[in-house]
C-alpha positions as CSV (number, residue, x, y, z in Angstrom):
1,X,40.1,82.2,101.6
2,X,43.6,81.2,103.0
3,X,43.5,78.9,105.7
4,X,45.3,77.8,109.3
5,X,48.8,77.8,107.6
6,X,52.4,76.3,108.8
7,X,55.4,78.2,108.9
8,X,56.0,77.0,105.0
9,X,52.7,77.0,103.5
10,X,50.6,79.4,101.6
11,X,50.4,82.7,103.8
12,X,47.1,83.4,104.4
13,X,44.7,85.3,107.1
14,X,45.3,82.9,109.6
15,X,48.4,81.4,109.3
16,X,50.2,80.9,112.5
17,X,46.9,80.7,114.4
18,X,46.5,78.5,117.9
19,X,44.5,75.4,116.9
20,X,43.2,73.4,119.7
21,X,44.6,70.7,120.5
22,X,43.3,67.2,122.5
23,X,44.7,65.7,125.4
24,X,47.6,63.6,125.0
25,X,45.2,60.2,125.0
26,X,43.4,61.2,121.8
27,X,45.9,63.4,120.2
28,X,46.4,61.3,116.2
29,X,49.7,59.1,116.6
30,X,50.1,59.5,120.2
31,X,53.4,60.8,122.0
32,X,57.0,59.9,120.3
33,X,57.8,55.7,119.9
34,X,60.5,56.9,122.5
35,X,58.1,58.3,125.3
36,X,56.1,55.2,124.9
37,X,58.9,53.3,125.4
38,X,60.8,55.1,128.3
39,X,58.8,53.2,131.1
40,X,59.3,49.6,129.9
41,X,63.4,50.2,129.1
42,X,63.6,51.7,132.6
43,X,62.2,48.7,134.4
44,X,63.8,46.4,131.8
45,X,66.8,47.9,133.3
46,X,66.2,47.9,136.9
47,X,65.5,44.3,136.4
48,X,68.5,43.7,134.8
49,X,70.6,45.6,137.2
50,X,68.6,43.9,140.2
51,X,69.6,40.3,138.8
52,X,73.6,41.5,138.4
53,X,73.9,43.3,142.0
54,X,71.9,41.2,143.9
55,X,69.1,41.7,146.8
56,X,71.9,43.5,148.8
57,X,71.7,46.9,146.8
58,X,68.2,47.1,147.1
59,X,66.8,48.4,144.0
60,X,63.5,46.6,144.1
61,X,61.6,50.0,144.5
62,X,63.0,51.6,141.4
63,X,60.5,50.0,139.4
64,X,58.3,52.9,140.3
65,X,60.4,54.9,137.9
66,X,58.2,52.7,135.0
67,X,54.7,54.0,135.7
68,X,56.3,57.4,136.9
69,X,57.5,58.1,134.1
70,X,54.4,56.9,132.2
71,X,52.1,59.7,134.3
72,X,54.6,62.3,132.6
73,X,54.0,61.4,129.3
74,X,51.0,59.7,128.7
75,X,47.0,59.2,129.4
76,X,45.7,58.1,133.1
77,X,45.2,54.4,131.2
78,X,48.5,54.5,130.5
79,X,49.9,55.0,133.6
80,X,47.8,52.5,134.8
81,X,48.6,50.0,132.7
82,X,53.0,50.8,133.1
83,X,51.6,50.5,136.5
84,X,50.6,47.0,136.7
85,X,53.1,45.9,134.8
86,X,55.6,47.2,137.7
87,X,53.7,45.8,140.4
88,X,54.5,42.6,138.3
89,X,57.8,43.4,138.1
90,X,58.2,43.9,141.6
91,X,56.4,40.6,142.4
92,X,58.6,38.8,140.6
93,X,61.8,40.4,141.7
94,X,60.9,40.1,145.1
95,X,60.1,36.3,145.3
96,X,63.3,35.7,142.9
97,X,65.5,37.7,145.7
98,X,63.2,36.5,148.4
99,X,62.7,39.7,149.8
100,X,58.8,38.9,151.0
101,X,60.3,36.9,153.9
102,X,61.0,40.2,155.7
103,X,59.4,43.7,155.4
104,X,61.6,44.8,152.2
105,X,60.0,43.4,149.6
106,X,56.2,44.7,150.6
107,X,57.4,48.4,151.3
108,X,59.0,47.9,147.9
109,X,55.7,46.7,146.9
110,X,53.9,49.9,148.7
111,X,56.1,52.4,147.1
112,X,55.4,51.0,143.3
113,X,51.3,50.8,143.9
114,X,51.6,54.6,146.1
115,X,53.7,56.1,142.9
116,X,51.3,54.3,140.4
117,X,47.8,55.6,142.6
118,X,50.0,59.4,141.8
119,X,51.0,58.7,138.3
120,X,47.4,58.0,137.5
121,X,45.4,60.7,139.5
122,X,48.8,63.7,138.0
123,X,47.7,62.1,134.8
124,X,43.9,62.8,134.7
125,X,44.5,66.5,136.1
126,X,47.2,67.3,133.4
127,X,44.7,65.8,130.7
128,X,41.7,67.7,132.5
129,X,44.2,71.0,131.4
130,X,45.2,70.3,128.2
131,X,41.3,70.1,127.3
132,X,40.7,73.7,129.0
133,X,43.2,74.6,127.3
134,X,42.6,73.3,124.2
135,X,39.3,74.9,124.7
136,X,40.8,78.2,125.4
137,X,42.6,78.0,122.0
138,X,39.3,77.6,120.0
139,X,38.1,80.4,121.7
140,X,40.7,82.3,121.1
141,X,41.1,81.3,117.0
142,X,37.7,82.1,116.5
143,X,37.8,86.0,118.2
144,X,41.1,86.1,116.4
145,X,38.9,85.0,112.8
146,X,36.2,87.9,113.9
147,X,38.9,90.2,114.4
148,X,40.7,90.1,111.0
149,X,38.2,89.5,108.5
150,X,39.8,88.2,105.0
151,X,41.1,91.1,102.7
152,X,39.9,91.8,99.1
153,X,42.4,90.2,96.8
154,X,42.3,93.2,94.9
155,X,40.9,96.8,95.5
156,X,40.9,99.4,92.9
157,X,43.7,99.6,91.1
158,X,45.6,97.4,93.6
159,X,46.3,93.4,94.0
160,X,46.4,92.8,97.8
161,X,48.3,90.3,99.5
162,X,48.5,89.8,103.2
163,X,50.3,87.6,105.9
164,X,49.9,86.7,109.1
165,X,52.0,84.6,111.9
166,X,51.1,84.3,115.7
167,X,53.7,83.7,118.1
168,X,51.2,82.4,120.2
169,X,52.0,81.5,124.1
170,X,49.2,79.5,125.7
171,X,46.1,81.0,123.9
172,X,47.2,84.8,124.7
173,X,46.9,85.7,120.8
174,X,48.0,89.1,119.7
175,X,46.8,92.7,118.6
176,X,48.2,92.7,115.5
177,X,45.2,94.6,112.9
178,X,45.0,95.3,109.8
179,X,42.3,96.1,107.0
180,X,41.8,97.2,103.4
181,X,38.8,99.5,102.0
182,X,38.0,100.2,98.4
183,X,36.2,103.5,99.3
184,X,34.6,106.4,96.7
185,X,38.2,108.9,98.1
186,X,40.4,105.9,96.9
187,X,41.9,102.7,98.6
188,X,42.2,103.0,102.3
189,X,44.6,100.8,104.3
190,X,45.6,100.5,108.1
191,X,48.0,98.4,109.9
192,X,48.5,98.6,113.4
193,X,49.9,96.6,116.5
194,X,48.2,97.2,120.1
195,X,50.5,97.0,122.7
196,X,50.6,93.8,124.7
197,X,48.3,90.9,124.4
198,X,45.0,88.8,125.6
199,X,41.6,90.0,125.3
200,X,42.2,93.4,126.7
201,X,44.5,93.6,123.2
202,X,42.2,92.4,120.9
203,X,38.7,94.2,122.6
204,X,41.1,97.8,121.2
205,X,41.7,96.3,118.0
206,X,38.5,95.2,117.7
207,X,37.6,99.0,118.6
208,X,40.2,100.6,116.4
209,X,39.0,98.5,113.1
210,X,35.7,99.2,113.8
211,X,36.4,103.0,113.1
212,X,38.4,102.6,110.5
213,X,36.1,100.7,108.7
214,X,33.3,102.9,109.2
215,X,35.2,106.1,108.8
216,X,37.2,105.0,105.8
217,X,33.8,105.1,103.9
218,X,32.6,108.0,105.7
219,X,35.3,110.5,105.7
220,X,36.0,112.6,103.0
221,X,39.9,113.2,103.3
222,X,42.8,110.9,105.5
223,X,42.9,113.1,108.3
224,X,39.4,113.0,109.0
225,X,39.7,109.2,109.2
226,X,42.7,109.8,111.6
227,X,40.4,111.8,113.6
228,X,37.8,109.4,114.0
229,X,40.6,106.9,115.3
230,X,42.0,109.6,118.0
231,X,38.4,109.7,120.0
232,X,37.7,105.9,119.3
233,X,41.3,105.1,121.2
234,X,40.5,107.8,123.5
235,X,37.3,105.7,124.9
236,X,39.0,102.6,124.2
237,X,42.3,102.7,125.2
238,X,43.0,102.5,128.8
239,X,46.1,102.4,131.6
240,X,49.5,102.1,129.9
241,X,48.5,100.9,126.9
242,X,48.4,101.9,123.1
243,X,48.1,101.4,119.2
244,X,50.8,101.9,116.6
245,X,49.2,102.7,113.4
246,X,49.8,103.2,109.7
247,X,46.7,104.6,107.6
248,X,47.2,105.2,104.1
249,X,45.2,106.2,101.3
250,X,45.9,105.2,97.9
251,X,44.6,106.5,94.2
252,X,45.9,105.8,90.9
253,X,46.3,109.5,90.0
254,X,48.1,111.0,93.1
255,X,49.6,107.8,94.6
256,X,49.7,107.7,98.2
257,X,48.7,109.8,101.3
258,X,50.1,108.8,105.0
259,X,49.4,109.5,108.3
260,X,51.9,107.9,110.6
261,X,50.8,106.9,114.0
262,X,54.3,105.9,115.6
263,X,54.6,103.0,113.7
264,X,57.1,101.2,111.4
265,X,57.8,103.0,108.2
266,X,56.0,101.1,105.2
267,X,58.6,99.6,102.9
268,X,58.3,101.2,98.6
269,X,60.1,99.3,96.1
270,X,59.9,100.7,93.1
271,X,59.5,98.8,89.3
272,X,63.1,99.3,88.9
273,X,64.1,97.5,92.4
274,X,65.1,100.8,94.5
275,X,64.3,100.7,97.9
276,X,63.1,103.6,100.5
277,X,61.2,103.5,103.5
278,X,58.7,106.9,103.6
279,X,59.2,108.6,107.3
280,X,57.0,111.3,108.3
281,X,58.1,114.9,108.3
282,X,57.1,114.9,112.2
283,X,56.8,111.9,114.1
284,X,53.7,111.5,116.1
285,X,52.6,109.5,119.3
286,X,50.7,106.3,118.8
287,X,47.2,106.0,119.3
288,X,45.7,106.0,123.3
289,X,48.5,108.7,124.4
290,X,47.6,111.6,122.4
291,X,46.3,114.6,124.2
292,X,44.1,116.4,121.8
293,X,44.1,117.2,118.4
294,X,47.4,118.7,118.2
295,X,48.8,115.1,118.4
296,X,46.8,114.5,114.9
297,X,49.9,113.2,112.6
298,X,50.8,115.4,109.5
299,X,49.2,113.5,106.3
300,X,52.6,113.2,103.7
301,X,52.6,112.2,100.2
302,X,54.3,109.1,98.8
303,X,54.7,108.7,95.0
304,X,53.7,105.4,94.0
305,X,53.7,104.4,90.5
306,X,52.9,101.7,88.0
307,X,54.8,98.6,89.1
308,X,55.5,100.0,92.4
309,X,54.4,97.9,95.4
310,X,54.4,99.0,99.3
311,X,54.6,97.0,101.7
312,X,52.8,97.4,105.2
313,X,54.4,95.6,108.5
314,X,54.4,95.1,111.9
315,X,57.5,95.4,114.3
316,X,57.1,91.9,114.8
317,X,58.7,91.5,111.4
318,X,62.0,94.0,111.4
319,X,62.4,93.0,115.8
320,X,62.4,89.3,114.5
321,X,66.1,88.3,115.7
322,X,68.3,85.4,114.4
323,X,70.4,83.0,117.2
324,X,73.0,85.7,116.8
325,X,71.2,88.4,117.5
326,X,70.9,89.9,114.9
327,X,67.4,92.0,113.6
328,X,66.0,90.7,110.0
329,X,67.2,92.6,107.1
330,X,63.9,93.7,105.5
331,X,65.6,96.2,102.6
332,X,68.0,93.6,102.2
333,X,65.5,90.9,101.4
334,X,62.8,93.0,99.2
335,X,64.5,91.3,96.0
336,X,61.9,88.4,97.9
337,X,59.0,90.7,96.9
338,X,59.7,91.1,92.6
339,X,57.9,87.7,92.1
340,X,55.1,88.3,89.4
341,X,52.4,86.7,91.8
342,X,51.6,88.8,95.0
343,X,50.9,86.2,97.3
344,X,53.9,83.9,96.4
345,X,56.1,87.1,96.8
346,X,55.0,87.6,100.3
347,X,55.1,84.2,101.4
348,X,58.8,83.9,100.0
349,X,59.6,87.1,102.1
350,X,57.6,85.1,105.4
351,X,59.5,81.8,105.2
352,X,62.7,83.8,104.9
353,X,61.5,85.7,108.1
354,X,61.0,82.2,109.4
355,X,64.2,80.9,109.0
356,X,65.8,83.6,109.9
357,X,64.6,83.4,113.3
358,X,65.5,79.5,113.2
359,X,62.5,79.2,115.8
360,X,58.8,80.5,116.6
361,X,58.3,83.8,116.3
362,X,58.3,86.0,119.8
363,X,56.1,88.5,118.2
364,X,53.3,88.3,115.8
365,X,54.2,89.6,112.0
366,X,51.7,90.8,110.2
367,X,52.3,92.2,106.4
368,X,49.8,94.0,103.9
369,X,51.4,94.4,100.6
370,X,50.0,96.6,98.1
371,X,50.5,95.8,94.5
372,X,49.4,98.2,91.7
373,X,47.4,95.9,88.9
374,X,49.1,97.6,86.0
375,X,52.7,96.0,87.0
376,X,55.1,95.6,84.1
377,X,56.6,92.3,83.5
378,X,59.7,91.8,85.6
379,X,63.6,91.8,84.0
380,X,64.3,88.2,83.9
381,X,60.6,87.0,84.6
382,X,57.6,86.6,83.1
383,X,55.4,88.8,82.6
384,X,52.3,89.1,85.3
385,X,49.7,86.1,84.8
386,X,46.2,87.0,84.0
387,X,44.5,87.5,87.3
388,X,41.6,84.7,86.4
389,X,38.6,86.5,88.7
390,X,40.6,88.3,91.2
């Protein structure tokens, strides 16, 4: 199964995922050499400057900057430690100018001890955070793990491929869903984004993949599994929000059947590189603000093929903007996607989606692509590898 992935590695069920992290004490190799150093080079300079001006100027208390700066950066021991060391300083300083002959030199003294006694106590309560938070992010990898159970690799006649990346603020994960199911009527997929995020998100994703995994087994055609997801989203979904959906059911002998729940058109590329993106013949309202079962979306055929492939997304994919502004060019980039191997062909397409943005994601992407098993070998590459167990 894939695992916790970076933005360059293997795409996988997870990738992108919060992992919790410890406070800044523990954490392996510590804050940056520079950050370590900060508080020493400012009281090396202080002292410096101190020598070269003079007692006049009066820059004895500055050497609170030291363990100041240390309480920003570092662990309570830290801060302690910076601390001393610029009482020290300040000692010294303060005999060498003679300052502790009048009152000068001990309110300097006051103001380094008060500003370590508050570097050290801001210290332990931002550590005390981090680890809530930290334990906040395990929680929330873990419902996130529950939520989207690992795909089949390959599911009837199709290989299976999927990617996921969390733009993750805090520990507020996503509602991005998706599942596949090798049922008797032929391979059913969903993908689906719930609108907004937290737990709220997740408990109606949570809801709306229940249903489809029961009803995809259940129901006999599409529209009865659309059905089923209507009523679950009309208990679950509450207030202003709502699902975007894709269902699709796919068979070797008719190709694909669609039912369109306001959300992204899936991307076909066919075995000779054409391009088309299947709409609806009516559009339909997402799931949670229908109003009966007039609002059911029309079920529309899409011919898929031997060597065809579609590919399933989220809106966090085609909304991903570069630092000019400008959306990624999906059709543009599904040459990414004629790689032999399935899961190398999405991840190239995710690490292009990466770069393009040239930072984190501000939406989760999720992508389901669907690979029929019989693929011809590609012009100008080899020839699909033996699948060895999938």
């Amino acid at each position: 199964m894939p695992h916790e992935a970076g933005p360059l590695e293997r795409p996988g069920l997870y990738e992108g995922l919060p992992t919790a992290t410890a406070p800044a004490d523990t954490v392996a190799g510590g804050p940056p050499a520079a950050l370590v150093s900060l508080p020493y080079v400012v009281m090396g300079v202080v002292v410096v400057a101190d020598i070269a001006a003079g007692s006049s100027v009066g820059l004895l208390p500055m050497t609170a900057l030291g363990p100041a700066f240390a309480g920003l950066t570092g662990g309570w021991r830290r801060a302690a430690l910076v601390g001393l060391v610029a009482v020290a300083v300040c000692c010294g300083l303060g005999i060498y100018d003679g300052l502790f002959e009048e009152r000068r030199g001990f309110t300097a003294l006051a103001s380094v001890v008060g500003v370590t006694v508050a570097a050290v106590i801001a210290a332990v309560a931002r550590q005390r955070r981090e680890a809530e938070l930290a334990s906040v992010r395990s929680i929330a990898e873990v419902a996130q793990r529950v939520l989207l159970r690992p795909v089949p690799r390959s599911a009837g006649h199709l290989r299976v491929a999927v990617s996921y990346t969390s733009a993750v603020a805090e520990a507020r994960i996503g509602g991005d869903l998706y599942e596949v199911v090798a049922s008797p009527a032929g391979v059913r997929v969903i993908i689906g984004d719930v609108q907004g995020k937290g737990l709220a998100a997740v408990e109606i994703a949570a809801a709306i993949l229940g249903a489809f995994r029961e009803a995809a087994y259940d129901e006999p055609d599409l529209r009865g599994v659309g059905e089923r997801l209507q009523r679950t989203a009309e208990r679950s979904v509450g207030g202003e929000k709502f699902v975007t959906a894709l269902i699709a059911e796919i068979r070797p002998d008719t190709g694909a059947t669609v039912m369109n729940y306001g959300h992204p058109a899936p991307m076909l590329v066919t075995a000779d590189g054409d391009v088309s993106f299947p709409e609806p013949p009516e559009y339909s309202v997402p799931l949670g603000l229908g109003t009966g079962p007039t609002d059911t979306p029309v079920a529309f055929p899409v011919r898929m093929e031997p060597g065809d492939q579609m590919l399933l997304y989220t809106d966090g994919v085609t909304e991903t903007r570069n630092t000019a502004g400008e959306f990624y060019p999906l059709e543009k980039n599904a040459h990414l996607l004629r790689t032999p191997d399935p899961d190398l062909a999405l991840e190239a397409l995710r690490v292009d989606l990466v770069q393009h943005s040239g930072e984190p994601l501000h939406d989760d992407a999720a992508m389901l692509l669907l690979r029929h098993r019989n693929r011809p070998g590609l012009i100008g590459q080899q020839a699909v590898r033996p699948e060895q167990g999938r």
